[in-house]
C-alpha positions in Angstrom: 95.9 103.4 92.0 92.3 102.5 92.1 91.9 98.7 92.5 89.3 96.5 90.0 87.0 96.1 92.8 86.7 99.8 92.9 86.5 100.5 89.3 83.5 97.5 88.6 81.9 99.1 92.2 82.0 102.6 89.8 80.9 101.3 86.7 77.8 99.7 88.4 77.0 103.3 90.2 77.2 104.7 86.5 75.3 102.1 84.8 72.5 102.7 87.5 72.6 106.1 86.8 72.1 105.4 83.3 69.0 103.6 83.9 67.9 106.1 85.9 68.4 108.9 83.8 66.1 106.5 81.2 63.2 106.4 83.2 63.3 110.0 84.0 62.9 110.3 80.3 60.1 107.9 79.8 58.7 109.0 83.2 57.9 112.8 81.9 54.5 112.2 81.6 54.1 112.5 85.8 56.3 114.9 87.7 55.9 113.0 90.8 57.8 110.2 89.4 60.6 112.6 87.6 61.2 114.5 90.5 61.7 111.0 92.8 64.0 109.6 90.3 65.6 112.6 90.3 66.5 112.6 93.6 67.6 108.8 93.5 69.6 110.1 90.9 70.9 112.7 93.2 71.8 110.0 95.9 73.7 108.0 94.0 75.9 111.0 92.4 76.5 112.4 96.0 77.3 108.7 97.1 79.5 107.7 94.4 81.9 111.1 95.2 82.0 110.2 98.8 83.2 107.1 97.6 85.8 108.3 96.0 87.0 110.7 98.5 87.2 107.3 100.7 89.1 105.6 97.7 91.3 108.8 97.5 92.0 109.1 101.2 92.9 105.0 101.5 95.1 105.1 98.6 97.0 108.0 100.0 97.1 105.9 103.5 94.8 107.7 105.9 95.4 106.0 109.6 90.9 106.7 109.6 89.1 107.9 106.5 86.6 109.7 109.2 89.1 112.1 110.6 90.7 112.4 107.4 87.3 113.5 105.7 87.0 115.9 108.2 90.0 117.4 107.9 89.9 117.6 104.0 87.1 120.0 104.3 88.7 122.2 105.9 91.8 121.6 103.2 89.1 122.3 99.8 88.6 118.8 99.4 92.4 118.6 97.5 93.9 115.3 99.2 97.6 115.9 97.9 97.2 119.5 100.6 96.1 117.6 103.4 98.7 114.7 103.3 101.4 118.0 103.3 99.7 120.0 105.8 97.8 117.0 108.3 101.2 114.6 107.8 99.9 112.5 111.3 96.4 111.3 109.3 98.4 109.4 107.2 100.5 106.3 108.1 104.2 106.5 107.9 103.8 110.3 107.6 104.6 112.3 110.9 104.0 109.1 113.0 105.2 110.6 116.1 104.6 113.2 118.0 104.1 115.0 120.8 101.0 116.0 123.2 101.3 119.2 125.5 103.3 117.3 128.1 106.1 116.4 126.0 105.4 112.7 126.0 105.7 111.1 122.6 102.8 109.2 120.8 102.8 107.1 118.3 104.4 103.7 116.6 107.0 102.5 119.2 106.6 105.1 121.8 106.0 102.6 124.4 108.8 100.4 124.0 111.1 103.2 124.6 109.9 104.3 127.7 110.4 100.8 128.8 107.1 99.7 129.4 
């Protein structure tokens, strides 16, 4: 379900890596340089998962990847449990429902209390 975009956007992120990982290699002589690359290394990796948490959550129709991030933390990161247990996140999943007054939120709720 991941689109072509996505995938080239990936395999960029992993070629990088690769070069990366090459000059760490050739860049043993100095620490410095090791441990900056490194962390550039480290940057990448952490921002190529969050990008495919946001793939993940978009695929599976999050109404706003930021709220659904924050839910799936609490959910063990496992996006198939928080569709099921977080239903109104998602669109056409639990789009209605209620706030403490009893009014009704969500996709048409205004056209049926006439307004």
């Amino acid at each position: 379900m991941v689109s072509q975009n996505t995938k080239t956007a990936l395999k960029a992120k992993d070629v990088q890596i690769a070069e990366l990982q090459g000059k760490v290699a050739n860049a043993a002589k100095t620490t410095e340089a090791t441990e900056a690359l490194n962390a550039e290394i480290a940057a990448l990796k952490r921002q190529m998962a969050d990008e495919l948490v946001e793939f993940a959550l978009k695929a599976a129709g999050a109404r706003s990847v930021k709220v659904a991030k924050a839910f799936l933390e609490e959910h063990g990161g496992d996006v198939a449990a928080l569709v099921a247990a977080e239903p109104r996140v998602f669109r056409g999943r639990g789009a209605h429902f209620t706030n403490i007054c009893g009014r009704c939120y969500g996709l048409g709720a205004r056209r049926r209390r006439g307004r």
